[in-house]
N, C-alpha and C positions, 0 to 999 in steps of 0.2 A: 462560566464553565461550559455552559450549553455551546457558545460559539467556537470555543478552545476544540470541542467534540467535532463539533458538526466541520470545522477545519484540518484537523486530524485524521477526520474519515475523509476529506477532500483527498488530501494527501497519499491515504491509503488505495485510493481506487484510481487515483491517476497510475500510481507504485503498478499497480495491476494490469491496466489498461493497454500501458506503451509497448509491448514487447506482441501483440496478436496482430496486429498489421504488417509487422516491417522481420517477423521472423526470419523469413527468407535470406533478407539482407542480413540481418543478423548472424545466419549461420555461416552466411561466406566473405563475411568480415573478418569472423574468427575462425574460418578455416578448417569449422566441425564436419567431419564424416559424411553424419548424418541429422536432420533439424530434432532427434529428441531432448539434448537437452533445451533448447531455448523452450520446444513443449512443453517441457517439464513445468518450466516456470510460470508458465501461462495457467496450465492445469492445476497447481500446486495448490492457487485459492482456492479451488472447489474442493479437490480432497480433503484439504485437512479440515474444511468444516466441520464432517463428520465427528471425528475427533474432539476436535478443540471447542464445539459444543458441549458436550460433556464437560469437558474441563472449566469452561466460561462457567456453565451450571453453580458445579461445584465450588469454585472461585469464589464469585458472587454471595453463594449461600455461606461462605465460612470468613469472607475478612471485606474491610472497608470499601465501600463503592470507590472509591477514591483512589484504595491501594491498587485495585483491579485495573482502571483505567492507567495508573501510572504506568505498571507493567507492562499494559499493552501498547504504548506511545514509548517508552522504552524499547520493548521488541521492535516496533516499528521504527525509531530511528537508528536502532544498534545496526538492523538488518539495510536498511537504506546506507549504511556510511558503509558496511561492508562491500556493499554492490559499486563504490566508488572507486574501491582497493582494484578493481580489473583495470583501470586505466592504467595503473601501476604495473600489474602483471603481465598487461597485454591479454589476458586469457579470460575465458566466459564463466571459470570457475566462482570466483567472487560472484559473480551478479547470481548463479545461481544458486550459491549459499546463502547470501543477504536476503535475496528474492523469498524465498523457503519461511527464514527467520521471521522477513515481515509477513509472511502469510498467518504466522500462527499469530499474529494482536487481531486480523478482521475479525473475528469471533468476538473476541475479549473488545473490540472499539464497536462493532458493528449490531452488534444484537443488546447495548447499555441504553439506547434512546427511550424504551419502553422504561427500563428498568428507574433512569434516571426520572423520567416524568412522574412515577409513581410516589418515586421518594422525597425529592427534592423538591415539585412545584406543585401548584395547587391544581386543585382539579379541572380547574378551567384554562388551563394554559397546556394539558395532555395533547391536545390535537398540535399546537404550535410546536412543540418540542420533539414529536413524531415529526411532523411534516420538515422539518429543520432535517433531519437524519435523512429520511427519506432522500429528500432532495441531494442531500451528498452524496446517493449514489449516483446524481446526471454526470456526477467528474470521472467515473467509467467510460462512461460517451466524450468526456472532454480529451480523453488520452487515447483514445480512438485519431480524434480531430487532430492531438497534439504530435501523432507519430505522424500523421500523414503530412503536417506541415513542416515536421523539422528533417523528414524525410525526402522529400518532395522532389531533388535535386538529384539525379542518376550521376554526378561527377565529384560526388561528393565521400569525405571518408567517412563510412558507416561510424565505425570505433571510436571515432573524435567527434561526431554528432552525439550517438550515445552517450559518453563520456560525461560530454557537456550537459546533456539534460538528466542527466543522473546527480550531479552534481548541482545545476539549480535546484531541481526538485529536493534535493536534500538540504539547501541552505533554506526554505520558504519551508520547510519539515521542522527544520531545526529550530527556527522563530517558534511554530509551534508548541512545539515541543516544551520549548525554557519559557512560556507562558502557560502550559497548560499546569 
């Protein structure tokens, strides 16, 4: 369970990470106006923190550790496969509805590490099971590294790069996922 988590939050902050380096390119692949929405997307994790702590809170305190995590690997792969549907559309719309969607499980996947240590393993294994979480947020750093290299090539088509790593990154979600 613990790995299934700590894999899932890999997943969620790569989801996060890819779209703040390569905005630019982003927004004259798709031919927006102007770069707020791909902002948007980028900002979206932070906002709705606010929020969806509350709601984690509340969650947590009223039904199964278990069912809480489901739903939030649920959001997170509903909103990932939406964000695939743009290759379909040609348009940035998908990616920033999907994007959105997955923002509201970090809360519900991200702030369960503590929760799960307390419940599930013994008292001497708390610091393993934090530091496990922890560590899953260096794949924020990894999706930093991972736009800059799938980026990297100025003759290349943005929209079918993205495309493509939208789409790995959701089939290594989706393993995920139908184990966790």
């Amino acid at each position: 369970m613990l790995a299934s988590l700590c894999f899932m939050l890999v997943f969620n902050y790569l989801t996060d990470g890819f779209l703040v380096p390569v905005a630019a390119e982003v927004q004259k692949a798709y031919k927006m106006q102007n770069i707020y929405p791909v902002t948007f997307t980028v900002i979206v994790w932070s906002v709705q923190a606010i929020p969806m702590t509350f709601v984690s809170m509340w969650l947590y305190n009223n039904f199964a550790y278990s069912n809480v995590l489901r739903l939030g690997s649920l959001l997170q792969i509903t909103g990932a496969w939406i964000r695939s549907y743009a290759a379909v559309t040609g348009t940035f719309t998908p990616i920033l509805i999907g994007t959105t969607i997955q923002s509201l499980s970090s809360c519900l996947l991200g702030q369960s590490g503590n929760l799960l240590a307390n419940k599930w393993f013994p008292s001497n294994e708390y610091g393993t099971v934090s530091a496990c979480c922890t560590l899953a947020h260096a794949a924020l750093a990894g999706g930093f590294a991972l736009a800059w290299a799938a980026f990297h090539d100025a003759n290349q088509d943005t929209k079918e790069v993205l495309n493509d790593y939208i789409f790995k990154l959701n089939i290594f979600g989706t393993i995920i996922f139908v184990l966790f």
